[in-house]
N, C-alpha and C positions, 0 to 999 in steps of 0.2 A: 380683571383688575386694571383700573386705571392709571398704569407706570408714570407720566407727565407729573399728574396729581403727588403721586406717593413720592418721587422723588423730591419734588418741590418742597412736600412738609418736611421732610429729612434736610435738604437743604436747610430748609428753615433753622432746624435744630443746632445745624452747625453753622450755621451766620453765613450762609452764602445768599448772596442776594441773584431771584430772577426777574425779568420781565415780562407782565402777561401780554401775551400777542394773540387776540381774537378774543373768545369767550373762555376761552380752560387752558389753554394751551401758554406753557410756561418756557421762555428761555433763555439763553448763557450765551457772551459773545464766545468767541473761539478763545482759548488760551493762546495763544498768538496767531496774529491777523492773517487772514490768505493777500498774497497778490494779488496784482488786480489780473492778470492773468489766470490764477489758481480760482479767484471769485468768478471770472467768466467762465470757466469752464462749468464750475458747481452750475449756475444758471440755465445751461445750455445743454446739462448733460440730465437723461431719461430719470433718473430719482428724485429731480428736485423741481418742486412747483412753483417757487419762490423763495429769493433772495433770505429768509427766514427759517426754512423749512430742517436744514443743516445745524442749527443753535440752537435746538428743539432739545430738552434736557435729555429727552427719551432717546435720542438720533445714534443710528447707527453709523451714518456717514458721519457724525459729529463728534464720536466718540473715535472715529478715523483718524478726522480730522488733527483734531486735539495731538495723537498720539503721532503723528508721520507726521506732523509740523516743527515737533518737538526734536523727534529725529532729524529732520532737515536742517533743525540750529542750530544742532551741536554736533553737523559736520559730518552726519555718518552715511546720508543717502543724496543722491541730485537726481534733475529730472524727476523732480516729484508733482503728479499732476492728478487730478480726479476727476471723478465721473467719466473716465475713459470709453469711447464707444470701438471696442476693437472693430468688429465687425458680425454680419448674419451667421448663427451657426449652420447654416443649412442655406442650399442651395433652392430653396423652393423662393416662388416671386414674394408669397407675404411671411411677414416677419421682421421683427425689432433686431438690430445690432445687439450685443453682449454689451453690456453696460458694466463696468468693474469700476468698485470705489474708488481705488487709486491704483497707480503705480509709478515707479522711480527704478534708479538704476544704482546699482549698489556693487563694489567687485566687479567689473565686469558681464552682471547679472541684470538680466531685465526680469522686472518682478510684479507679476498682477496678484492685487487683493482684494477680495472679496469680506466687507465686514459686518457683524452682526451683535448687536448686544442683546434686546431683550426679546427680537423675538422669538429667538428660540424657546421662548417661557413661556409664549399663550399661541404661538400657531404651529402648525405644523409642516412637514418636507411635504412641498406639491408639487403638483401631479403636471410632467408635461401634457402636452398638447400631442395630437394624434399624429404631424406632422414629423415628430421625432422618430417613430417606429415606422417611417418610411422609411428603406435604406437605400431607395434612390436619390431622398436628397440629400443622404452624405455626400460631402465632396473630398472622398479616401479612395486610397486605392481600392480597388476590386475585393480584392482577398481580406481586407482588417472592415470592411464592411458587418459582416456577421459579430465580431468583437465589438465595435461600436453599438451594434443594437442590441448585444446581450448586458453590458452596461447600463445605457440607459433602462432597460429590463429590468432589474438588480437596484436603481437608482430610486424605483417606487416603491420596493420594499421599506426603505429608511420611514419613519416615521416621524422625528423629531429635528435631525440634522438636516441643512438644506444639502442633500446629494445632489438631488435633480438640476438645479442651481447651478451646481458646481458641473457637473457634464454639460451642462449649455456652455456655461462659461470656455469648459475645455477646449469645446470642440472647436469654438468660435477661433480662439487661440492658434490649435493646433492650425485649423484650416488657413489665420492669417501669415504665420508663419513657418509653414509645413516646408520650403525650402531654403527656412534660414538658419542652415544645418549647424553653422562657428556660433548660433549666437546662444547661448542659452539661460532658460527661461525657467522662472519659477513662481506660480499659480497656489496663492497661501486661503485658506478659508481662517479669519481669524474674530474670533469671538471672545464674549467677553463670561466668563463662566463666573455665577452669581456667587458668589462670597457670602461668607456665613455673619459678617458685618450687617452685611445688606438685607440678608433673611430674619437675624435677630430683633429687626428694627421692625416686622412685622407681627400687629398684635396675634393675627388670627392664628392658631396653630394648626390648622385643616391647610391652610394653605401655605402655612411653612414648611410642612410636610410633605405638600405637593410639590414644591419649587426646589426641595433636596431629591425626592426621588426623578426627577426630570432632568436636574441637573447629574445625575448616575447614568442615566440614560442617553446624556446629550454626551456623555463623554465617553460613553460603551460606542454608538454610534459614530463618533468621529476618530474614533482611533480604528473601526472597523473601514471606514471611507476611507481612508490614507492606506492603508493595506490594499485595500480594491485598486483603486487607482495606480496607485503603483507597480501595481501586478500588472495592471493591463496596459499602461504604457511599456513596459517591458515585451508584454505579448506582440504589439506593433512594431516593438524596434523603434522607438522615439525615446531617443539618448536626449538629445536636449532640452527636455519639461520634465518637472519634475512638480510634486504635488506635495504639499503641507498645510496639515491643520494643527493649528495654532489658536493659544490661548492668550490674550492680552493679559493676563495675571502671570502668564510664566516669561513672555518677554518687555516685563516692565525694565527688570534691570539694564536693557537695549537703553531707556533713556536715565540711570541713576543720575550721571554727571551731571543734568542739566537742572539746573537753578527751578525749572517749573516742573520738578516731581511732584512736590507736595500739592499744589497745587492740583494735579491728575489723580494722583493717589486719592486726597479729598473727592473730587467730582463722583470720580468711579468706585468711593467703599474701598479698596486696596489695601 
């Protein structure tokens, strides 16, 4: 299914107006503007091909966007920044940084998020690279070696939730700040779980069908990852990270106060 498209007629429905940018592809500026420092980094960080790609109706980083900007106004998070390249999860010479959509600091809290709206609906949790199940290139103690690569093990099991993702992400984390023992961190997976707004509005009932039992599935799976994970940071002895998956439908009320709910609420079916 082609999400960009479907959205856009819905838009339509409801008098939101997009812009076509290339042949098919439809977009929305941000609900409040990035700094020009928030905009360089979109730019410059591994998700984003162009200045455009973020306002993409479809966009997972855009649907980020939108919501941690909103946060940022009304005062509840600082140091809000995206496209974060923490660093290599692994010790081997090739390999990309961990790339995480945002983070900010909240409480005393440093907090990486990882975000996702639709493609949990048409892809599926992939499969690392072989370089993961080498446990020479953890860079962990000796001993939680074997933990880390029964994990990622465990991680290709998942079928619809991005696990795998998320263990890159972890490690990447853990690895940057494995002796920043006062500081502590919280590493959220937060997606956008399709609303029965959003599924009504489609005519075919084969695939309304589909996108309800997926959506059962995508939240059997992420309530089973948040138990993993927490287990096993527990089995290393790593008090300071903690893991959370998160539904942007349950912490909408984070932005009630703010003058541009409705606004988001609209965008996102809410």
């Amino acid at each position: 299914m082609e999400f960009n498209k479907l959205i856009n007629t819905l838009y339509t429905e409801i008098g939101i107006k997009t812009t076509l940018y290339q042949s098919s592809v439809y977009c929305l500026e941000p609900i409040i503007k990035l700094s020009e420092s928030q905009a360089k980094q979109m730019l410059d960080g591994d998700g984003q091909s162009n200045s455009n790609e973020y306002k993409q109706i479809n966009s997972s980083t855009g649907l980020a966007v939108n919501y941690f900007k909103i946060l940022e106004n009304i005062g509840k998070i600082e140091g809000l920044q995206f496209e974060e390249k923490v660093m290599k999860p692994l010790r081997s010479k090739g390999g990309k940084s961990a790339n995480l959509d945002v983070t900010y600091k909240r409480d005393g809290k440093l907090y990486y998020i990882e975000s996702k709206y639709l493609e949990p609906y048409y892809s599926y949790n992939e499969q690392n690279s072989k370089s993961y199940f080498n446990k020479d290139y953890y860079d962990v103690k000796t001993s939680d070696k074997e933990v880390w690569y029964n994990l990622f093990v465990e991680a290709q099991k998942f079928r619809f939730y991005n696990f795998s993702q998320i263990c890159r992400h972890l490690l990447a984390i853990y690895r940057k700040h494995k002796d920043d023992n006062e500081l502590h961190i919280v590493l959220q997976s937060v997606i956008w779980l399709m609303t029965d707004t959003f599924i009504d509005r489609i005519e075919n009932d084969e695939i309304k069908d589909s996108f309800r039992k997926r959506r059962f599935l995508i939240e059997k799976e992420a309530k089973s990852c948040q138990e993993m994970i927490n287990k096993f940071l527990e089995q290393i002895a790593c008090d300071n990270i903690k893991f959370e998956s998160l539904y942007y439908n349950d912490i909408i009320h984070e932005i009630a106060t703010s003058p541009y709910i409705t606004e988001f609420r609209r965008r996102y079916f809410l």
